[in-house]
N, CA and C atoms of all chains as a GROMACS GRO file, in nm:
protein
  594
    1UNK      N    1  -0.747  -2.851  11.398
    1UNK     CA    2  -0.642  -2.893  11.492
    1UNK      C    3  -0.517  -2.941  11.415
    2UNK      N    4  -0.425  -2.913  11.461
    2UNK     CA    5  -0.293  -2.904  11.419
    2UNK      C    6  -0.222  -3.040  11.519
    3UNK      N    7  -0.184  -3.169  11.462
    3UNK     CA    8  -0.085  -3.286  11.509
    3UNK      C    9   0.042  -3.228  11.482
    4UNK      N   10   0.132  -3.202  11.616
    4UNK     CA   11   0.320  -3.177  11.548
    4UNK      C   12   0.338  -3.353  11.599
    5UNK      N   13   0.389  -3.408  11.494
    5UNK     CA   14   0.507  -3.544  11.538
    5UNK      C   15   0.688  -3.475  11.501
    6UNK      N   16   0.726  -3.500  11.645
    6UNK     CA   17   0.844  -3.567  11.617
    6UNK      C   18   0.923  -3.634  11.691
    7UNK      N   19   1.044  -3.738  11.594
    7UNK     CA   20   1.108  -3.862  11.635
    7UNK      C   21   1.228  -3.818  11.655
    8UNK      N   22   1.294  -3.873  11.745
    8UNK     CA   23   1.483  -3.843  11.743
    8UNK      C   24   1.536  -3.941  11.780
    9UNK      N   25   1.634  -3.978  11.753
    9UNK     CA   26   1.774  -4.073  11.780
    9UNK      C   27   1.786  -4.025  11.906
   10UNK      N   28   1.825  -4.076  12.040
   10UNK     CA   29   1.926  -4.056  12.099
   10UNK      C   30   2.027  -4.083  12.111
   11UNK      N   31   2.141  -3.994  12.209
   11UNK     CA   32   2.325  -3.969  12.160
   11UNK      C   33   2.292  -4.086  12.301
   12UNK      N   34   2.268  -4.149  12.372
   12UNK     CA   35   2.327  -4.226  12.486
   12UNK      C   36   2.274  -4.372  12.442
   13UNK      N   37   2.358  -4.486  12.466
   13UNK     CA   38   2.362  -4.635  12.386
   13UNK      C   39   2.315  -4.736  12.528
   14UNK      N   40   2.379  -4.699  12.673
   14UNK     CA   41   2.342  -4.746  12.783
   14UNK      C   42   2.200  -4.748  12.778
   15UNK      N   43   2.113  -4.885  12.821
   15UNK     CA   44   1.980  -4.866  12.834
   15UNK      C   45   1.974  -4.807  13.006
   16UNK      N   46   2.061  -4.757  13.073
   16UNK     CA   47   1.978  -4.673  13.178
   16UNK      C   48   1.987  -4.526  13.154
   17UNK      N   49   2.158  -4.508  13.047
   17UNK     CA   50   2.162  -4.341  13.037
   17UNK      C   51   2.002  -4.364  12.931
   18UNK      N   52   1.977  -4.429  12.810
   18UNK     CA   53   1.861  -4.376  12.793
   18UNK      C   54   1.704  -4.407  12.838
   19UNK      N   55   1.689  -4.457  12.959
   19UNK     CA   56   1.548  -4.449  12.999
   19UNK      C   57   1.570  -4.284  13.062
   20UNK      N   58   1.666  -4.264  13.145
   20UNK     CA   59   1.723  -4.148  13.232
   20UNK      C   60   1.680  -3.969  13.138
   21UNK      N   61   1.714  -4.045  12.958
   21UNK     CA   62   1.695  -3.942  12.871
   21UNK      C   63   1.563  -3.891  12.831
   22UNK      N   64   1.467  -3.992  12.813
   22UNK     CA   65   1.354  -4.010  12.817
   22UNK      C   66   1.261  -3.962  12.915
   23UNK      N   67   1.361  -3.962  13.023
   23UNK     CA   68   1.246  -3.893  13.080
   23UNK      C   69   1.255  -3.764  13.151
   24UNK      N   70   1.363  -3.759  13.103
   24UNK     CA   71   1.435  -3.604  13.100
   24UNK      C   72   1.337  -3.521  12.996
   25UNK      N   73   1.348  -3.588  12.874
   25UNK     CA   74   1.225  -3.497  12.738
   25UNK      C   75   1.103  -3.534  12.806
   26UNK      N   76   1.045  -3.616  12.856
   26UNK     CA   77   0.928  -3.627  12.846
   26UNK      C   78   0.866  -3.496  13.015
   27UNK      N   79   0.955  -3.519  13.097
   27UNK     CA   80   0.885  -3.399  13.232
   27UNK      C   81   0.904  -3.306  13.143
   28UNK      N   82   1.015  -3.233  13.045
   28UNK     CA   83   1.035  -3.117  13.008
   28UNK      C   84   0.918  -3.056  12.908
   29UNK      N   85   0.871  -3.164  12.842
   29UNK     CA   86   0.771  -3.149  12.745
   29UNK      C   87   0.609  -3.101  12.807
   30UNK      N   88   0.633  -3.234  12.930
   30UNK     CA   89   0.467  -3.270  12.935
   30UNK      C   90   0.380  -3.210  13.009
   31UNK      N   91   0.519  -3.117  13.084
   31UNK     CA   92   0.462  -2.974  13.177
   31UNK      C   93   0.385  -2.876  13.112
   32UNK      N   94   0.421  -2.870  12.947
   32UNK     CA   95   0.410  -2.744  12.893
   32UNK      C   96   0.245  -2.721  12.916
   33UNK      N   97   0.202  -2.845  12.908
   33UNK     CA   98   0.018  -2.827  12.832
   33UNK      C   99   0.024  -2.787  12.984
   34UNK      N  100  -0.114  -2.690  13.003
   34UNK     CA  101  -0.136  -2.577  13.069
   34UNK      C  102  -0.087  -2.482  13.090
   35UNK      N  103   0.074  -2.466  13.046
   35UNK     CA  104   0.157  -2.351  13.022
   35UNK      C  105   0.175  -2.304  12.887
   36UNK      N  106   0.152  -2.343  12.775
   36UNK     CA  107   0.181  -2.317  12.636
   36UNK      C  108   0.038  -2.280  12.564
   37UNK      N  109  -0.020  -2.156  12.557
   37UNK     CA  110  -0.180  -2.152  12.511
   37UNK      C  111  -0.189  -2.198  12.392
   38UNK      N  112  -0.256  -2.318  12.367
   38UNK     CA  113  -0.306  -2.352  12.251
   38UNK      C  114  -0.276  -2.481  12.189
   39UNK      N  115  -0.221  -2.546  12.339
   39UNK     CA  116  -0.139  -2.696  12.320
   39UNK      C  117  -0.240  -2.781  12.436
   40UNK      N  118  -0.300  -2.898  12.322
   40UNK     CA  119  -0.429  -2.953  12.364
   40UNK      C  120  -0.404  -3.061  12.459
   41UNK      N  121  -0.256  -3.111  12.376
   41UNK     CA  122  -0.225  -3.243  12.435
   41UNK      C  123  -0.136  -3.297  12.386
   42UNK      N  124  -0.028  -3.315  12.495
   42UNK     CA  125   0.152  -3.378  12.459
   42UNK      C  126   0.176  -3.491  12.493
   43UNK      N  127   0.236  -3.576  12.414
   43UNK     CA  128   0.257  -3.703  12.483
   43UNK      C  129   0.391  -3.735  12.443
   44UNK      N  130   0.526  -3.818  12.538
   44UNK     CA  131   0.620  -3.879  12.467
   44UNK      C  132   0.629  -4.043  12.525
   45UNK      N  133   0.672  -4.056  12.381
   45UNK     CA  134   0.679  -4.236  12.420
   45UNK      C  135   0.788  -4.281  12.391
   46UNK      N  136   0.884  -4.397  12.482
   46UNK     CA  137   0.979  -4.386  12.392
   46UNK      C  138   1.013  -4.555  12.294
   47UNK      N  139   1.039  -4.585  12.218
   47UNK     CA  140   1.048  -4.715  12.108
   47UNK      C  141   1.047  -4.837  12.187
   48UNK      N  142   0.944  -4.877  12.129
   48UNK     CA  143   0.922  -5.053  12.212
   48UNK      C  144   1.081  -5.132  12.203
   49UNK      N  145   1.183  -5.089  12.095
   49UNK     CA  146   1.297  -5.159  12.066
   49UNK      C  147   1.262  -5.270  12.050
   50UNK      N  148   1.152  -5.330  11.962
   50UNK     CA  149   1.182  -5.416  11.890
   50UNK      C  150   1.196  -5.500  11.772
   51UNK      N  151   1.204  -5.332  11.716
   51UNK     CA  152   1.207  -5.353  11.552
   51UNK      C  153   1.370  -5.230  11.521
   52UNK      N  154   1.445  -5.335  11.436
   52UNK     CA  155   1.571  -5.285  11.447
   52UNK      C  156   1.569  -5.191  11.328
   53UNK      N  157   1.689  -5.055  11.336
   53UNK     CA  158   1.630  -4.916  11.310
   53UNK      C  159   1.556  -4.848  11.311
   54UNK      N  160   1.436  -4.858  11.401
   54UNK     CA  161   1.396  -4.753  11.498
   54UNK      C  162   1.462  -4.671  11.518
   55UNK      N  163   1.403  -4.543  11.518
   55UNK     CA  164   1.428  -4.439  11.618
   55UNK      C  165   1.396  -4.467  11.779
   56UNK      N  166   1.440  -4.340  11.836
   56UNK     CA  167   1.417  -4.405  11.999
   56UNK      C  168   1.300  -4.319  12.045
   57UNK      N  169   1.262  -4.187  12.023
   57UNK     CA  170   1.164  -4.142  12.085
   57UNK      C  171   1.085  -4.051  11.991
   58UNK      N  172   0.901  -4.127  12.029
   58UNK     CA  173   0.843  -4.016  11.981
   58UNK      C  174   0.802  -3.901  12.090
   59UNK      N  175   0.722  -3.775  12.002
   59UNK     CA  176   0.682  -3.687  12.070
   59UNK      C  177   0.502  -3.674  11.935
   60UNK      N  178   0.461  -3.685  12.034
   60UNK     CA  179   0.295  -3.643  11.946
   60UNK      C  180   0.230  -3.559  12.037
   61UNK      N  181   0.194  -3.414  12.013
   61UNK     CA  182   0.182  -3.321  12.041
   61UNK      C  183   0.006  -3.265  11.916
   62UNK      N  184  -0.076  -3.176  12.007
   62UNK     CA  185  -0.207  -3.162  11.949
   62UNK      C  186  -0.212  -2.996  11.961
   63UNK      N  187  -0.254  -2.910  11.901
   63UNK     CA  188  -0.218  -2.757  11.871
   63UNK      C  189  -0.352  -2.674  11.824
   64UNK      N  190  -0.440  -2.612  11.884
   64UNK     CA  191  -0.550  -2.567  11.797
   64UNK      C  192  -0.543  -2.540  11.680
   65UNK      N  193  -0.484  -2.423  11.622
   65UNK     CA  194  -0.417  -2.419  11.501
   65UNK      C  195  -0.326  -2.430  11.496
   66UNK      N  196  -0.233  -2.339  11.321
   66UNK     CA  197  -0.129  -2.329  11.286
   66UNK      C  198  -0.042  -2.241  11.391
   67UNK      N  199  -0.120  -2.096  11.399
   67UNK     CA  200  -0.076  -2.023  11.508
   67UNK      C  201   0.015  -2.040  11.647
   68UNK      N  202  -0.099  -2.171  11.716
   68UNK     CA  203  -0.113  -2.182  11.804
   68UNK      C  204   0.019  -2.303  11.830
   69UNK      N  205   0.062  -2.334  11.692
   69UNK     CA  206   0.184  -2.460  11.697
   69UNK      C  207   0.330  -2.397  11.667
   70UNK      N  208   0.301  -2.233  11.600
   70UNK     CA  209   0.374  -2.133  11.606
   70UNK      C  210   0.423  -2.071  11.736
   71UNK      N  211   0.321  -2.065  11.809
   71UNK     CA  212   0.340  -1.988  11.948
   71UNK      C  213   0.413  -2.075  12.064
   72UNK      N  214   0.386  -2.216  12.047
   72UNK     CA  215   0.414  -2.342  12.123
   72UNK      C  216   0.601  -2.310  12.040
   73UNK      N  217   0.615  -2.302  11.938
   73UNK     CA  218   0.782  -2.340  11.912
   73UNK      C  219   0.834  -2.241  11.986
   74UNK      N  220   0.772  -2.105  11.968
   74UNK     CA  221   0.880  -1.953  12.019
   74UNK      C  222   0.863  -1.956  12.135
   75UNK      N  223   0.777  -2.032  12.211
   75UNK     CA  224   0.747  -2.015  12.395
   75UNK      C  225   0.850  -2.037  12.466
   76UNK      N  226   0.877  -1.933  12.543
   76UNK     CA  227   1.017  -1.956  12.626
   76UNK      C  228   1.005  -2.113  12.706
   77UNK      N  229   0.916  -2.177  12.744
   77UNK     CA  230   0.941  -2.249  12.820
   77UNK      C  231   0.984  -2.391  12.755
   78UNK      N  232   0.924  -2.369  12.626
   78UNK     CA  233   0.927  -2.486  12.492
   78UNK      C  234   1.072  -2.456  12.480
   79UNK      N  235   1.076  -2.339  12.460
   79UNK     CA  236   1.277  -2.338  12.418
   79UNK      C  237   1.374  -2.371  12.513
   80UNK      N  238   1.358  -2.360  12.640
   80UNK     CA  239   1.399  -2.401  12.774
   80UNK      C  240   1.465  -2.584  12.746
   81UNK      N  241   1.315  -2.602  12.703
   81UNK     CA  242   1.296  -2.769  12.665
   81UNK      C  243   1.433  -2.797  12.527
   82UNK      N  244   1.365  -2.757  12.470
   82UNK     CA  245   1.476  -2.833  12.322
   82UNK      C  246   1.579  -2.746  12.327
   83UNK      N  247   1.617  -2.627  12.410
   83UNK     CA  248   1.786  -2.643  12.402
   83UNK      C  249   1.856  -2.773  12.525
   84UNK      N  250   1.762  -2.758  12.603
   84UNK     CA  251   1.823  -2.923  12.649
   84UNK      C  252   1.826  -3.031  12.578
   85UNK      N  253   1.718  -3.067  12.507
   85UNK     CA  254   1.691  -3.186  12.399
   85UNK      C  255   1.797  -3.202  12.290
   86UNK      N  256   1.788  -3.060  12.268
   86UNK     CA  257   1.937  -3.042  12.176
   86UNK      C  258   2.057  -3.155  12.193
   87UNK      N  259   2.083  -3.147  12.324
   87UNK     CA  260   2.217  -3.180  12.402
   87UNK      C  261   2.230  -3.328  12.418
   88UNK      N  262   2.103  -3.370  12.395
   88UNK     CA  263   2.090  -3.556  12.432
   88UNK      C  264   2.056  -3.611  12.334
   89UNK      N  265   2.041  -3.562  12.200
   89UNK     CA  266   2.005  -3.624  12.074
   89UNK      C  267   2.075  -3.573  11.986
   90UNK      N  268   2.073  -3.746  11.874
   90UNK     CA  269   2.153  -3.681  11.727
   90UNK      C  270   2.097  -3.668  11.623
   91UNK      N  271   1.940  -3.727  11.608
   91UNK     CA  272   1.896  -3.686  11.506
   91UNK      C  273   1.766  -3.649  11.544
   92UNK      N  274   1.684  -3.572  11.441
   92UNK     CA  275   1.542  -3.487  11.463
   92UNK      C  276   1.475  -3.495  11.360
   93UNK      N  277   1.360  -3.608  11.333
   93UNK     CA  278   1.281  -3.577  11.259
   93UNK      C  279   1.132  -3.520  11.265
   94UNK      N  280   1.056  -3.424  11.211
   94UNK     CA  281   0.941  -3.357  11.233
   94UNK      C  282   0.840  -3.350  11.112
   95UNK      N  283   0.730  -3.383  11.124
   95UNK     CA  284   0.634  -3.381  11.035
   95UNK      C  285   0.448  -3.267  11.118
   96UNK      N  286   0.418  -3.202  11.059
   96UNK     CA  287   0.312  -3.111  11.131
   96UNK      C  288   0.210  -3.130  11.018
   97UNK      N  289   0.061  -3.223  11.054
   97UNK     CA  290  -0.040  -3.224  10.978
   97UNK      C  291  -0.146  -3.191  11.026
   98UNK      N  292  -0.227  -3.181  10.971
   98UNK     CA  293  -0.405  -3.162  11.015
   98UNK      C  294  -0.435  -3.250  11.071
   99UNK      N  295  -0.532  -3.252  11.190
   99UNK     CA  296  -0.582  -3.400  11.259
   99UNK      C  297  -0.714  -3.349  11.253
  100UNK      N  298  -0.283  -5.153  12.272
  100UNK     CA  299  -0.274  -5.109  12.125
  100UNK      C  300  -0.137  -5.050  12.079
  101UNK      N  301  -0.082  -5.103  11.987
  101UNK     CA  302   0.064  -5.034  11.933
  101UNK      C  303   0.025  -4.911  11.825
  102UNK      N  304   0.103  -4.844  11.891
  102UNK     CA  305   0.083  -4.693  11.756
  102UNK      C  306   0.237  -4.744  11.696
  103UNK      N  307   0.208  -4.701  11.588
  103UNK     CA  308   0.305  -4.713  11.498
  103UNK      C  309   0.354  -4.606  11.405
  104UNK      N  310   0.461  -4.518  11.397
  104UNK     CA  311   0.445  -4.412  11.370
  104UNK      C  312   0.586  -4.419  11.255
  105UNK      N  313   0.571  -4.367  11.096
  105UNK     CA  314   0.695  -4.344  11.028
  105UNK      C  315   0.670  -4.182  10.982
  106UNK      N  316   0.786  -4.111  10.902
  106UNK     CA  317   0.784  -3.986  10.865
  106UNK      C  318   0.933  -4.082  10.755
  107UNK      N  319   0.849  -3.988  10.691
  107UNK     CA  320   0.961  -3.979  10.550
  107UNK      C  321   0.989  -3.857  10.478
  108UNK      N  322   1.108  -3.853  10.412
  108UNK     CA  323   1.144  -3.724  10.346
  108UNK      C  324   1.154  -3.804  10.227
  109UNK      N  325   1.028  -3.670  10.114
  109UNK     CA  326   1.052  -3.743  10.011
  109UNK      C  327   1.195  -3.739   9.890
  110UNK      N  328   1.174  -3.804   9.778
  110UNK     CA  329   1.265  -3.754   9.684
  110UNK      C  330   1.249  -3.668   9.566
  111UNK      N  331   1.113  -3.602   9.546
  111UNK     CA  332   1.056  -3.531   9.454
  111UNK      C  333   1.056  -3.438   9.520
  112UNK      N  334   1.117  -3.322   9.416
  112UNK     CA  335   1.138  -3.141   9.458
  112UNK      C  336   0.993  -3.075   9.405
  113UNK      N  337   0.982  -3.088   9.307
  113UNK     CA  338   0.851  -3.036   9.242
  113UNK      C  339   0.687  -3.044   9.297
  114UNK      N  340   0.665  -2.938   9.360
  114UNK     CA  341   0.470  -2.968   9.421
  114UNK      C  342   0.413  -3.088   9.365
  115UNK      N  343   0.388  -3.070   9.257
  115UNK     CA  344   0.321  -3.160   9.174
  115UNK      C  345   0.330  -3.302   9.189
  116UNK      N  346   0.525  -3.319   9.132
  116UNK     CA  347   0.506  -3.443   9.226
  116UNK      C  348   0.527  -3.453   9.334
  117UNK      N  349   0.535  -3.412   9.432
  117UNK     CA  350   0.495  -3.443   9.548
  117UNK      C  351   0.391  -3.458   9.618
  118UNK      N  352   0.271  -3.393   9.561
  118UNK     CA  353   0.147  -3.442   9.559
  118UNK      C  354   0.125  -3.580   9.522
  119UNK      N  355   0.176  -3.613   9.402
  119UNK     CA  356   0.159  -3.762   9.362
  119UNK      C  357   0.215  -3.866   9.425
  120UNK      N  358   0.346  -3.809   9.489
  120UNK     CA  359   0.416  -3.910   9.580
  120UNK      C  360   0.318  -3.951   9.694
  121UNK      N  361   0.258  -3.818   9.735
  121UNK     CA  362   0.206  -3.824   9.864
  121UNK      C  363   0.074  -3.955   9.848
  122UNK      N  364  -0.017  -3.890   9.722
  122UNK     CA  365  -0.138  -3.984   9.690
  122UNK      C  366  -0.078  -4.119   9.693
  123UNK      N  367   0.018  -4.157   9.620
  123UNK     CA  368   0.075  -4.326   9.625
  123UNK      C  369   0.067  -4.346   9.706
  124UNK      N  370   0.174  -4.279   9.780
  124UNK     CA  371   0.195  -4.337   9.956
  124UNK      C  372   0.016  -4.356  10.009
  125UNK      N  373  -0.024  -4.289  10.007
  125UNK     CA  374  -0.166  -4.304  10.058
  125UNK      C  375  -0.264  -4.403  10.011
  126UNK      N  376  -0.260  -4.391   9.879
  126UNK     CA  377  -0.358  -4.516   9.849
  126UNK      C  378  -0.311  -4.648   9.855
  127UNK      N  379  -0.180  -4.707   9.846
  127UNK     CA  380  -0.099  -4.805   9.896
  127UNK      C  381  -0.138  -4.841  10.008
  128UNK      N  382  -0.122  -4.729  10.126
  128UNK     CA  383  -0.154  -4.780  10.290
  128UNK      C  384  -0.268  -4.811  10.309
  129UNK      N  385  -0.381  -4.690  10.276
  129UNK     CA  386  -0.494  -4.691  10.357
  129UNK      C  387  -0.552  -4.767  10.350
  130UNK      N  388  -0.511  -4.853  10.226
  130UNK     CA  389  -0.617  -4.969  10.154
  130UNK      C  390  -0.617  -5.100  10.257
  131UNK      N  391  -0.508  -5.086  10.340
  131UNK     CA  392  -0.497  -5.203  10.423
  131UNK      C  393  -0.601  -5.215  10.524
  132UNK      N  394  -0.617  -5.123  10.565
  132UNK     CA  395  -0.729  -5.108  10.674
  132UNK      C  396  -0.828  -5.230  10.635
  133UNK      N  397  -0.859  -5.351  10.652
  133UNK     CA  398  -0.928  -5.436  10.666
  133UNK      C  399  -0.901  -5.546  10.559
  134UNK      N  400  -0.762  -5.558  10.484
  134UNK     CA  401  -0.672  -5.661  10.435
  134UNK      C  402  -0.610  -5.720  10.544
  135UNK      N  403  -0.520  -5.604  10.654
  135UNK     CA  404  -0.422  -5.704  10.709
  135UNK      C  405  -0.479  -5.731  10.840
  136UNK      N  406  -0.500  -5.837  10.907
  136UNK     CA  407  -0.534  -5.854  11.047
  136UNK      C  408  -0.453  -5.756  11.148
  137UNK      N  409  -0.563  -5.690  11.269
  137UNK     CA  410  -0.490  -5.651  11.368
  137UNK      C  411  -0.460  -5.490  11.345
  138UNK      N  412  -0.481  -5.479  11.234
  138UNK     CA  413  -0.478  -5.340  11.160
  138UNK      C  414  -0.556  -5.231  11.202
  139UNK      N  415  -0.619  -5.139  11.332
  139UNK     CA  416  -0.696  -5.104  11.339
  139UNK      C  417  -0.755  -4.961  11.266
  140UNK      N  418  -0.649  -4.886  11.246
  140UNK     CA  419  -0.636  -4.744  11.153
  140UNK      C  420  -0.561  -4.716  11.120
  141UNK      N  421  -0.504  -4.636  11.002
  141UNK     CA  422  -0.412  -4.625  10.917
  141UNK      C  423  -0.442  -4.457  10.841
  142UNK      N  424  -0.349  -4.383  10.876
  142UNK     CA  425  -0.361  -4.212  10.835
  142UNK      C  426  -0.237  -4.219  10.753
  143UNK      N  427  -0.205  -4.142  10.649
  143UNK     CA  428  -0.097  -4.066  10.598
  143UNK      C  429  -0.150  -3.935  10.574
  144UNK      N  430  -0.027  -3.843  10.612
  144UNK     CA  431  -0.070  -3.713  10.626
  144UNK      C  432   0.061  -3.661  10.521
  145UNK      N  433   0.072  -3.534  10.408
  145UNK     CA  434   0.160  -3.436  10.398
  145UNK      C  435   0.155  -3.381  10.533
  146UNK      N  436   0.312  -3.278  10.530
  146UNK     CA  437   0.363  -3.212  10.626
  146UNK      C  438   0.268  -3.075  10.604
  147UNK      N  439   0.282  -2.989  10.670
  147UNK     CA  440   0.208  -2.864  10.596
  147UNK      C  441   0.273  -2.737  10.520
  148UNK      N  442   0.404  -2.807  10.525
  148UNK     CA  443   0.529  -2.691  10.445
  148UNK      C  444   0.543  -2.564  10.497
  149UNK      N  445   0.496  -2.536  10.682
  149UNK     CA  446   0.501  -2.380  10.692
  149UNK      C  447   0.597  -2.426  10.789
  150UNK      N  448   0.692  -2.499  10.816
  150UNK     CA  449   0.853  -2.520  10.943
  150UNK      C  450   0.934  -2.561  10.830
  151UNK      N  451   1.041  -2.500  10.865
  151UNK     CA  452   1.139  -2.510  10.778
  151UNK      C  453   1.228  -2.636  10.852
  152UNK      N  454   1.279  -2.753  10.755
  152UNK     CA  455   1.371  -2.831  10.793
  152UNK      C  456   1.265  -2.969  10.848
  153UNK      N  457   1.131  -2.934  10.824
  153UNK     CA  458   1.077  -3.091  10.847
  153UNK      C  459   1.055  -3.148  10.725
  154UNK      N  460   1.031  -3.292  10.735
  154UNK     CA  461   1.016  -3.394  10.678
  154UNK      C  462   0.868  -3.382  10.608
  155UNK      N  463   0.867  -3.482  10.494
  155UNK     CA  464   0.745  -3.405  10.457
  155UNK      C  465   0.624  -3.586  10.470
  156UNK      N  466   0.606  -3.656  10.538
  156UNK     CA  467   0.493  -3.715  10.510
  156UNK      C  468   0.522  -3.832  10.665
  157UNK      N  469   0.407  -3.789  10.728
  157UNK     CA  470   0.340  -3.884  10.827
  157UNK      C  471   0.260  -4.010  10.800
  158UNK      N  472   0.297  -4.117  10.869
  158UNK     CA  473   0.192  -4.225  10.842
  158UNK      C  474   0.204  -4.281  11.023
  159UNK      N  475   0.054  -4.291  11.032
  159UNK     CA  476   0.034  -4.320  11.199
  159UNK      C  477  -0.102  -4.435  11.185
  160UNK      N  478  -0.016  -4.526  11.234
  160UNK     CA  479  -0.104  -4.686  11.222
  160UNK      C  480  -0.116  -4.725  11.352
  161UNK      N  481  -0.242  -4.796  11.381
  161UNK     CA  482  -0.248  -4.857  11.489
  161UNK      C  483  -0.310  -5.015  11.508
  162UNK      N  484  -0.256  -5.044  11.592
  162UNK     CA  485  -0.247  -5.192  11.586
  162UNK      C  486  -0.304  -5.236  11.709
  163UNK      N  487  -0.340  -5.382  11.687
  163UNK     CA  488  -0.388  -5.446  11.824
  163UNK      C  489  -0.297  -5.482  11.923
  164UNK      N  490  -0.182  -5.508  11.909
  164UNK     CA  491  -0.109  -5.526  11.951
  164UNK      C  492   0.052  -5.580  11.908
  165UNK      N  493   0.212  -5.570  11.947
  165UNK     CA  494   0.293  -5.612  11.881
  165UNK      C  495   0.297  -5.682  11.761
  166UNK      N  496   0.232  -5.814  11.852
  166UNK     CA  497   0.233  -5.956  11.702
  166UNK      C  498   0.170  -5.885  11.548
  167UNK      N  499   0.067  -5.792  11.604
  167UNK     CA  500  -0.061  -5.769  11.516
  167UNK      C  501   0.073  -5.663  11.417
  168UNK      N  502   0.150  -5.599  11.457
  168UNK     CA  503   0.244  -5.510  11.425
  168UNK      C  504   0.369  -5.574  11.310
  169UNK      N  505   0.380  -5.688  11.398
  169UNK     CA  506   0.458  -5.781  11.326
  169UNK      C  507   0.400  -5.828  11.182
  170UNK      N  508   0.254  -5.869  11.235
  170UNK     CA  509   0.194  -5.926  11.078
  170UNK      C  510   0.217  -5.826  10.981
  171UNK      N  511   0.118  -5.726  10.998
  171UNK     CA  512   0.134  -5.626  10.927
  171UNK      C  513   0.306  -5.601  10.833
  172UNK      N  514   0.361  -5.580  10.952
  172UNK     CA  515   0.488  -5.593  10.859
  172UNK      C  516   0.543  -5.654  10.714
  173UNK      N  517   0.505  -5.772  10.758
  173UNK     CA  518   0.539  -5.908  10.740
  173UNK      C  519   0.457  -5.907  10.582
  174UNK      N  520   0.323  -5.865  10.625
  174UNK     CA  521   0.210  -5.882  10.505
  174UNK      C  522   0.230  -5.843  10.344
  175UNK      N  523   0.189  -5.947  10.275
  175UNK     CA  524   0.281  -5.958  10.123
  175UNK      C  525   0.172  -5.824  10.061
  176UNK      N  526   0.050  -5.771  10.075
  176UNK     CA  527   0.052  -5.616  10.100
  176UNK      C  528   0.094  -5.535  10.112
  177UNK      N  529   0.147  -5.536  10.230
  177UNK     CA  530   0.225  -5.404  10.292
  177UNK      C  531   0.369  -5.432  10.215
  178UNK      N  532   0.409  -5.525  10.172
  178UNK     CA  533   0.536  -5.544  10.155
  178UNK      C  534   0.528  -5.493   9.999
  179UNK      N  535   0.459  -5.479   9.945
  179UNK     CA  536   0.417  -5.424   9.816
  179UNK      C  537   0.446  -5.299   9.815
  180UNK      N  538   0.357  -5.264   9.915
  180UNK     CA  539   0.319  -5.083   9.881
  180UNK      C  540   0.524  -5.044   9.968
  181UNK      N  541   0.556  -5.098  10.066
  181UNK     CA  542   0.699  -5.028  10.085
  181UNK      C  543   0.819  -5.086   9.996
  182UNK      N  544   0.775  -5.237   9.881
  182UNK     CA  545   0.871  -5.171   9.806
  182UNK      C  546   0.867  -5.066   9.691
  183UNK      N  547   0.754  -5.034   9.672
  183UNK     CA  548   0.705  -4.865   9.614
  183UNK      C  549   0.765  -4.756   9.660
  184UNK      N  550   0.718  -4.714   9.813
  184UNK     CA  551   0.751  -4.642   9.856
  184UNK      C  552   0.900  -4.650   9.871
  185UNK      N  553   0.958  -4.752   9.912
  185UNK     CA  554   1.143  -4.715   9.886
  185UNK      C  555   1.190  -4.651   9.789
  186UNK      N  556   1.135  -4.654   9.678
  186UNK     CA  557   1.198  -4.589   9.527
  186UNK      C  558   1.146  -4.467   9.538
  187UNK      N  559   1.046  -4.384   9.636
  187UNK     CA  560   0.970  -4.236   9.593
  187UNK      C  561   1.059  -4.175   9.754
  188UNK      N  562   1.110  -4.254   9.826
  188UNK     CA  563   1.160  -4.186   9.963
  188UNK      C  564   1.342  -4.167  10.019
  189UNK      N  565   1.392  -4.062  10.036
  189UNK     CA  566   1.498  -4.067  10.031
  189UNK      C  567   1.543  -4.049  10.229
  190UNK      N  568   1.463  -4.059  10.258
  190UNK     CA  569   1.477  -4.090  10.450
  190UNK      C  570   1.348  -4.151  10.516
  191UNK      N  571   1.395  -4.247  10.608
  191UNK     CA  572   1.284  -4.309  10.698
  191UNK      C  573   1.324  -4.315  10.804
  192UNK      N  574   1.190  -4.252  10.933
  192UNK     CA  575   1.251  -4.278  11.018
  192UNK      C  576   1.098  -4.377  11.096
  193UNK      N  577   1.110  -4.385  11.193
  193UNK     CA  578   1.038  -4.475  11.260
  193UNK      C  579   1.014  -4.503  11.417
  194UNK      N  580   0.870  -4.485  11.490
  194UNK     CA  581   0.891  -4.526  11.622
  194UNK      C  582   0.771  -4.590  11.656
  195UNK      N  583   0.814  -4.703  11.742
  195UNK     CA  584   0.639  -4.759  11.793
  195UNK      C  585   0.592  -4.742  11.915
  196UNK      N  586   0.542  -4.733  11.984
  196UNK     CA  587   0.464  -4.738  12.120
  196UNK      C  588   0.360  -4.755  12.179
  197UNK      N  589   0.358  -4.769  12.303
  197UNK     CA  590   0.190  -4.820  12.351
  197UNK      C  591   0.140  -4.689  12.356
  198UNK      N  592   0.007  -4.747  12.269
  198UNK     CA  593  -0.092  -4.633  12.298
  198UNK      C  594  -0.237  -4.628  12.402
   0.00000   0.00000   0.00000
């Protein structure tokens, strides 16, 4: 099994534009599992804020294999997702290990 | 329970060391697992080097709760092994949440 993490900054500073953002990524994401073959289990959370420099949101995501975390990036409905995500965040960090 | 989640990009180009970076980072953390109170598990993972543009090293800790998050922090341990790790890492990012 294949863990994808990743964290991003968000571009909005208002705490309602970003709960609003949050959960904009998180319906867009959390639909996928049963639509994306081979995606076990998605979750997004977003930063307790209370440790200063934080990032604002994770994403921890579970993948049978490598393949299957391959097929989850090119899936139209995944891309649907992060060209919106694109648009509400400034930074993207990603790490993909063995679980 | 607080998950606690960092990714770092290291500063070593070379496999080799980056393997070694990775082992530091690892034997530094994992060792805490039953030093620091509140500490309940502690993973560092390499990235798996097949996405281009991610970060290369996961660490996903979990905690009993905030305070327990705080200690940890705080802990002249942990405060050891990250001022190590500051000198082997050239980005940090960071997010916590309920798990």
């Amino acid at each position: 099994m294949i863990r994808h993490v990743v964290l991003w900054k968000l571009n909005a500073t208002h705490p309602e534009d970003r709960r609003h953002t949050v959960e904009g990524i998180t319906e867009r994401l959390e639909r996928l599992v049963g639509i994306v073959p081979g995606l076990l289990a998605l979750e997004v959370h977003a930063d307790l804020g209370s440790t200063g420099g934080n990032w604002d949101v994770l994403l921890l995501s579970e993948h049978e294999d490598e393949l299957a975390l391959a097929a989850y990036q090119d899936h139209p409905e995944h891309l649907k997702a992060t060209t919106w995500i694109r648009g509400v965040v400034q930074s993207r960090a990603a790490v993909d290990s063995r679980a």
